[in-house]
TIMARGU-92352 format. One record per residue: y, x, z of N, C-alpha, C, CB in turn. Coordinates in steps of 0.2 Angstrom, whole numbers, plus 5000, padded with zeros to 4 digits. Glycine has a CB too. Example, Ala and Ser with C-alpha at 12.3 -4.5 7.8 and 13.67 -1.06 7.14 Angstrom:
497250665039497850625039498450665039497850575045;498950645035499550685036500050645039499750705029;
end
This chain:
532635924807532035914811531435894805532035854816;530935914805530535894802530035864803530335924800;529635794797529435754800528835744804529535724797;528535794805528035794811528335814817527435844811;529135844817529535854825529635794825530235904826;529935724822530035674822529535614823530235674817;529135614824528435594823528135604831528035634817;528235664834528035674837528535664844527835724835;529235674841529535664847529735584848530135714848;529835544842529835464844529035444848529835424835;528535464847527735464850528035474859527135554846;528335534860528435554867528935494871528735634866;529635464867530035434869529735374870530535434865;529235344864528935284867528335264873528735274863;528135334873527635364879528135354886527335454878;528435384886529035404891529435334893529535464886;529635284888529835234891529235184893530335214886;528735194890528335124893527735144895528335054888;527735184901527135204905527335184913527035294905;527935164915528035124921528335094920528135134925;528535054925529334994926529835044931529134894932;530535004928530735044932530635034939531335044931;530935084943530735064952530235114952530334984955;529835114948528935124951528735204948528135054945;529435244946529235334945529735354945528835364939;529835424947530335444944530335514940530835434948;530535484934530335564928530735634931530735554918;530335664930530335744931530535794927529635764931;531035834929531335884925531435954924531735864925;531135994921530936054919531336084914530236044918;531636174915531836194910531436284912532836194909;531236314907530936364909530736424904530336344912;530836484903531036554900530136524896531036644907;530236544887529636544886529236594882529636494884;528836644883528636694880528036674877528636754885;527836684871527536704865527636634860526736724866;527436664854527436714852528236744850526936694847;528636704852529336734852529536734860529936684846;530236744861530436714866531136664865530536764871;531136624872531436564870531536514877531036524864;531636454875531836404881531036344879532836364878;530936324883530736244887530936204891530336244889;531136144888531236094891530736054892531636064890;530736014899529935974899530435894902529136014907;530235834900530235764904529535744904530535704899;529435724911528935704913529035614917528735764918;528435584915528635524921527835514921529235454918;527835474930527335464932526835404927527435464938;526335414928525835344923526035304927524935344922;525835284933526035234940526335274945525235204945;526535244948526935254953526535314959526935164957;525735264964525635324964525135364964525635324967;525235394957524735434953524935484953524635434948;524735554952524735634953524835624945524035684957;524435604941524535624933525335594930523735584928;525335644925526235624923526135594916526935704923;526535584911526635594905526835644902527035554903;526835704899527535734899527535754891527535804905;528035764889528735784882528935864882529835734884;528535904879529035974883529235994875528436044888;529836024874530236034867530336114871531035974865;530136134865530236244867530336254859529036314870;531036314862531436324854531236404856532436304853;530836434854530636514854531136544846529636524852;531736574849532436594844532736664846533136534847;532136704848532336774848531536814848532936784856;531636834844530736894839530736944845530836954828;530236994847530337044849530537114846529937034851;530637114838531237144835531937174840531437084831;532037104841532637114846532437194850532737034851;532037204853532137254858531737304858532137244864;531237314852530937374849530537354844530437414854;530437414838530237414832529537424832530637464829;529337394829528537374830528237384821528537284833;528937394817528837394810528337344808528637464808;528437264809528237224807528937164806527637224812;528737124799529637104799529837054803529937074793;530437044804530637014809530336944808531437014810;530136894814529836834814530536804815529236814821;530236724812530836674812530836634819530736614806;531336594821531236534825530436504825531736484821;530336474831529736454833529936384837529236514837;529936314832530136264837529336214839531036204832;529336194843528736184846528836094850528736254852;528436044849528335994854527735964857528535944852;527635974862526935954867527035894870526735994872;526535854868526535774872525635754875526735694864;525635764880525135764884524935734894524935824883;524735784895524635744902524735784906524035694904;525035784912525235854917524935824923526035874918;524635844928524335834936524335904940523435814935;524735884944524935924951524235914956525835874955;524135974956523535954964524035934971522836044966;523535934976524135924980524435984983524135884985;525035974988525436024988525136044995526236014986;525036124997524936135002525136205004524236125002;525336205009525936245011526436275005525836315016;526836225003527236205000527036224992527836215003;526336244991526136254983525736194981525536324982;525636224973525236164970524936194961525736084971;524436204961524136224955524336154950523236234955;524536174943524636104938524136104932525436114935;524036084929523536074924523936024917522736024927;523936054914524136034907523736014900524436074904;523835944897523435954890523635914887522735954889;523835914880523835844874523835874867524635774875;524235854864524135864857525035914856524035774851;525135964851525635994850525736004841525536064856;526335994842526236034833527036054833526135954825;527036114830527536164828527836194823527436204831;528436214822528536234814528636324816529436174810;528336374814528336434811528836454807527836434807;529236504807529636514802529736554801530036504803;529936604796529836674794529336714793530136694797;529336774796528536804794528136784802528536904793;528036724804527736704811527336764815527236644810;527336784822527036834825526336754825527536874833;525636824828525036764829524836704824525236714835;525436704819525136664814525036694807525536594814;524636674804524736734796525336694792523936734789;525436624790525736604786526436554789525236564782;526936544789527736494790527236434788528736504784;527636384791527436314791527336274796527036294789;527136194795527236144801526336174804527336024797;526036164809525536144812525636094816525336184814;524836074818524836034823523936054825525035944820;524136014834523436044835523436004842523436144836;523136054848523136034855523136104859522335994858;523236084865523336124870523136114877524036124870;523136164883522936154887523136214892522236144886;523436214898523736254900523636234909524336264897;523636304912523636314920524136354924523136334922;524636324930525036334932525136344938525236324930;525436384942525536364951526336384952525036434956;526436314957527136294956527336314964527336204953;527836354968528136334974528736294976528336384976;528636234980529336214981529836264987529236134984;530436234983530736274987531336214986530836364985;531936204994532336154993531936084993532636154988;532436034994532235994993531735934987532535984995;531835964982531635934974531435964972532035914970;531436024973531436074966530436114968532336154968;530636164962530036204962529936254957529436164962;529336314955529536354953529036414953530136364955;528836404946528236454944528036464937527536444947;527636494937527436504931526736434926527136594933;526936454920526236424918525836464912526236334915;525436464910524736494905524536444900524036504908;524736444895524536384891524236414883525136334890;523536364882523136414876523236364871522236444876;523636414865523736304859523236334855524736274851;522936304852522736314847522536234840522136354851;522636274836523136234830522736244822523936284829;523136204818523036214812523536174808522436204810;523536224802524036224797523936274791524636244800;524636294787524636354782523936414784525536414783;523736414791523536464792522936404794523936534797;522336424792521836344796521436354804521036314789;521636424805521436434814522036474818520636494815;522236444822522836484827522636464832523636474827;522436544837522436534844523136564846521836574848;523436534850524036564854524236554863524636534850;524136604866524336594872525136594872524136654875;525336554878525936554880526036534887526336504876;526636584889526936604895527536554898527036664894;527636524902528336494906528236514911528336414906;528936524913529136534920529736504921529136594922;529736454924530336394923530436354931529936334917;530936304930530836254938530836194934531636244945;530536174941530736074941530936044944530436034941;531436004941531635944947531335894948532335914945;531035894955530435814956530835794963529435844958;531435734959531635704964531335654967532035694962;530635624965530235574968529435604972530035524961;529535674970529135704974529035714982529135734971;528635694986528235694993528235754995527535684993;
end
């Protein structure tokens, strides 16, 4: 791990542990398919600021570990691994017949690898983000949609815009 993945995710664990007491939230769990600039996985932890507040904390770790190489030739060389961490703030509007739009944003920094798609140069960045989502529950906890998110960064390369795609669940066992 490198040390802005280290940096970043000690930042999220300390966010994560002391934004409530116990009793007063309970953190939120998310895994979800993640397209661009590779494709890959996202995990998300979330816990609430207070108790009862709509706004969360949230930790999301995305390992983008397969290029679109893989399934057509684009004669461009294959991209490396794309490992990714976002620490910012997440808010659920409320839920109404059983939906709910989400809003995303904080600071993100990511390591590039290989010939990077979207980016010109491999290497660490760091940046912010901001992204919009509409979730369905379905069951009792759960839920399940997509989100839109625009990073945009700097690094080897000193301007990167990148869109990114999730379509993932969550478990919100404290959720209403």
């Amino acid at each position: 791990m490198t040390p802005l993945c280290r940096l970043l995710a000690t930042l999220a664990l300390g966010a994560a542990a002391g934004c409530n007491a116990p009793g007063e939230g309970t953190p939120e769990l998310g895994l979800a398919a993640s397209l661009l600039p590779n494709l890959g996985l996202a995990g998300t932890l979330s816990v609430p600021v207070r108790a009862p507040s709509a706004w969360q904390i949230e930790a999301r770790f995305t390992d983008q570990f397969v290029d679109d190489k893989s399934f057509a030739d684009n004669d461009l060389p294959e991209a490396g691994n794309w490992t990714q961490l976002d620490l910012g703030l997440l808010h659920f509007s409320s839920w109404e017949d059983e939906r709910a739009w989400s809003l995303r944003f904080g600071l993100t920094g990511f390591e590039a690898r290989g010939e990077p798609n979207l980016a010109d140069e491999a290497g660490e960045y760091f940046g912010g983000y901001c992204g919009v989502g509409r979730f369905r529950r379905f069951g009792r906890n759960f839920a399940i949609g997509p989100e839109l998110t625009l990073v945009v960064a700097t690094g080897p390369d000193p301007r990167v815009v990148i869109p990114q795609l999730t379509w993932g669940v969550r478990w919100m066992p404290g959720a209403r």
